[in-house]
N, C-alpha and C positions, 0 to 999 in steps of 0.2 A: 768523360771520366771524372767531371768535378774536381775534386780532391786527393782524389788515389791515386796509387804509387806503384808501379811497376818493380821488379824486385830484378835484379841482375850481377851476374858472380863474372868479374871479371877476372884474366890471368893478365897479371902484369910483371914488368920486368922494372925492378924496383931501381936499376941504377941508371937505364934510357931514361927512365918516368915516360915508356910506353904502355899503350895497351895490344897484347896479341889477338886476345878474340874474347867476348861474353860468350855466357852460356844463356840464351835466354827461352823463352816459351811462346807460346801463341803471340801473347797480345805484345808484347814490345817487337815482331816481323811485322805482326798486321799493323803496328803502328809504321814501321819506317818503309814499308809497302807502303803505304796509305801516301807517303809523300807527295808518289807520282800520280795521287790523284789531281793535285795540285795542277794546274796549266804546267809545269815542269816539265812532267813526262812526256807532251805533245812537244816541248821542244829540243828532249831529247831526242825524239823521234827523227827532227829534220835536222839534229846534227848527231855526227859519229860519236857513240857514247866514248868513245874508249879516248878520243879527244877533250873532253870537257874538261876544262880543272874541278876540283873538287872529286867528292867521291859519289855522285848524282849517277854518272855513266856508270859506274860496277853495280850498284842497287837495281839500277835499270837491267841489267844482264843477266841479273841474279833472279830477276822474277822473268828474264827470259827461257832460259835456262834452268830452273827449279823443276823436277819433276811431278808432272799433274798429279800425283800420287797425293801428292803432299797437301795439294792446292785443295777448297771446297768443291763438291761437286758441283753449286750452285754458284759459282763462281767462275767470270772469264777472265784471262791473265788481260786480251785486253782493254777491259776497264781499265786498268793501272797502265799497260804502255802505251796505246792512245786513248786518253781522258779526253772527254769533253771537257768543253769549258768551265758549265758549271754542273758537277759532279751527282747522279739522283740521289747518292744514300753517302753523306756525309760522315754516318756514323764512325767509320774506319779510322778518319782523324783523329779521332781517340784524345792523346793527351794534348792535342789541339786547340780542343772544345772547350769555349770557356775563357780562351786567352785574351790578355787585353793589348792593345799594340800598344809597342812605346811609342812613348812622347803624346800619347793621349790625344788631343787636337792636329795634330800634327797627322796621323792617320787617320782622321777623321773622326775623332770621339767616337769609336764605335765599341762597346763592350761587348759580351757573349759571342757566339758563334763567329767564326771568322768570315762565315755566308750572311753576315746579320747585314750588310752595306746593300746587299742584293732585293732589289724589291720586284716583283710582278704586278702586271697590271691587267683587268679583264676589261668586257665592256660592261656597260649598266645593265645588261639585259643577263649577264653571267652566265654567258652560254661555257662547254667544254674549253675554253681556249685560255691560254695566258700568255703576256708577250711581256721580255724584260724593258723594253724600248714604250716609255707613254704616248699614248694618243697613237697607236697603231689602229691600223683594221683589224678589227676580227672578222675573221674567213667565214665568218658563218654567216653573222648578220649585217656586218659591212660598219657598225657602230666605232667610231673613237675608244680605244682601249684603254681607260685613264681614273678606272675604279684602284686602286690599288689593294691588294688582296696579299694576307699573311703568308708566308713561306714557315711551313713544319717541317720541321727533319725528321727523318724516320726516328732519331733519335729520341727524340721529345714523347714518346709512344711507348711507355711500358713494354718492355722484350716480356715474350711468349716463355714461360721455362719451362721445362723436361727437364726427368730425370736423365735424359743423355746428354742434352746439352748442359745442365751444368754441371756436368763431371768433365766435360769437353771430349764427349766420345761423338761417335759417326753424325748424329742426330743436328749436331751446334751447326748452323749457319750462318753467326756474325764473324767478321774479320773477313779474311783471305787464306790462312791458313789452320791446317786443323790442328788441335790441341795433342796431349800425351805425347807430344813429340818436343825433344829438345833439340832446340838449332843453335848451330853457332852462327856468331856475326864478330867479322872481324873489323879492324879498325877502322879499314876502310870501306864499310857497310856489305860484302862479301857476305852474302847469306846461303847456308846450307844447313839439311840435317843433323844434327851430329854425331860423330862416331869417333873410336878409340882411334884412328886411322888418321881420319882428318884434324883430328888434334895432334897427335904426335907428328906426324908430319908436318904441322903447321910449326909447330914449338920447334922441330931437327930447323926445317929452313931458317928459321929467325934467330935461331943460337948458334950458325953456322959461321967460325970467326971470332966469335964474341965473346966477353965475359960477361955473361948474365944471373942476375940473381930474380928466381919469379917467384910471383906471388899473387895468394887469391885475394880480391877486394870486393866485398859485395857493397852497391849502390843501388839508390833509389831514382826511379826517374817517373820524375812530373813533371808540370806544367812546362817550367824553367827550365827542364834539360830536356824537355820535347822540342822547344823552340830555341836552345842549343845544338841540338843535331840537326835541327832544320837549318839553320844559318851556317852550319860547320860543313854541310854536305855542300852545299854546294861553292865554296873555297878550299876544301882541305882535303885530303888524306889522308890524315889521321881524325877521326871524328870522333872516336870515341875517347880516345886521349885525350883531346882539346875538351872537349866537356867537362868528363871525369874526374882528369887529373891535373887541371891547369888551375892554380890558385885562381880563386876571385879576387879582385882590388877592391 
């Protein structure tokens, strides 16, 4: 995503300084899908999501539970709830891409891609094989595997454009979910279609008791609040709050 900005209208209740729920589009689900492409999702798998702190377990539920409708055709849910290790089409990380770890040395001086740390290695003969481990066999010709050979992301690859996919009709095959559909995401990463139903309903339960004054806030999210919701998911509950609407120091 380099530099660009995802756009999101959220309803908030101005005197908690909560967030109820954004209304957002394609690309900011297919971003916090994309999470559990992360080794994450393979260790929500071996524990009870609805146990985890943080709000990792309900994302994970949400993409269990979403209706395939919604989903790409070319797409399987479990890519996202059991991921490999390392993931074949990175692309999905979206505002990921690009990020640089703090404290620079400290994670290893690694700039670009958060796969940049990952090397493959072939043998000298560069047969079909790659092994992330050097000086392997290859299965083919039995050689020490210790050429070290570049790693491309699909991303790195000019996207193919239609006229369908980029109006984000049936034709589009990047992300996870299909476009012209607005979904809500609530605080605690609760991901669904959205409808006049499951909003008001959301707003009756959360006003129930209270005095609340709400309100709409639209925000931008990049780099910086991609790798706020990634750190927020997995301690908090409230994730969109805590990004959003918690001063910086």
């Amino acid at each position: 995503m380099g530099s660009s900005k995802i756009s999101l209208k959220l309803l908030v209740d101005t005197k908690s300084k909560k967030v109820l729920f954004a209304e957002a589009g394609k690309e900011f689900v297919d971003f916090v899908f994309s999470l559990l492409t992360l080794p994450i999702g393979a260790v929500v798998k071996l524990i009870s999501a609805w146990t985890m702190q943080g709000s990792i377990g309900r994302l994970y539920q949400s993409v269990e539970h979403i209706n395939a409708s919604y989903l790409l055709p070319n797409k399987d849910r479990a890519d996202l709830l059991q991921p490999k290790v390392l993931h074949p089409d990175a692309r999905e990380l979206l505002l990921l891409q690009g990020s640089k770890p703090e404290g620079g040395a400290g994670a290893g001086g690694h700039g670009g891609s958060p796969l940049a740390r990952f090397k493959l290695y072939t043998c000298a003969g560069y047969c079909a094989t790659a092994a992330m481990e050097a000086k392997a066999a290859c299965p083919q010709c039995k050689q020490a595997m210790t050429t070290e050979v570049a790693l491309v992301l699909p991303s790195a690859a000019p996207a193919q454009s239609s006229p369908s996919s980029s109006s984000g009709g049936e034709g589009e095959s990047s992300g996870y979910v299909k476009g012209l559909v607005t979904y809500m995401v609530t605080d605690g990463l609760e991901v669904t279609p959205m409808s006049a139903i499951s909003s008001i309903t959301l707003i009756n339960k959360f006003s129930v008791g209270k005095d609340v004054e709400l309100a709409e806030k639209y925000v931008s999210t990049g780099m910086d609040e991609g790798l706020g919701i990634l750190k927020a998911a997995l301690r908090s509950d409230t994730v969109l709050s805590d990004v959003f609407l918690t001063k910086k120091k």
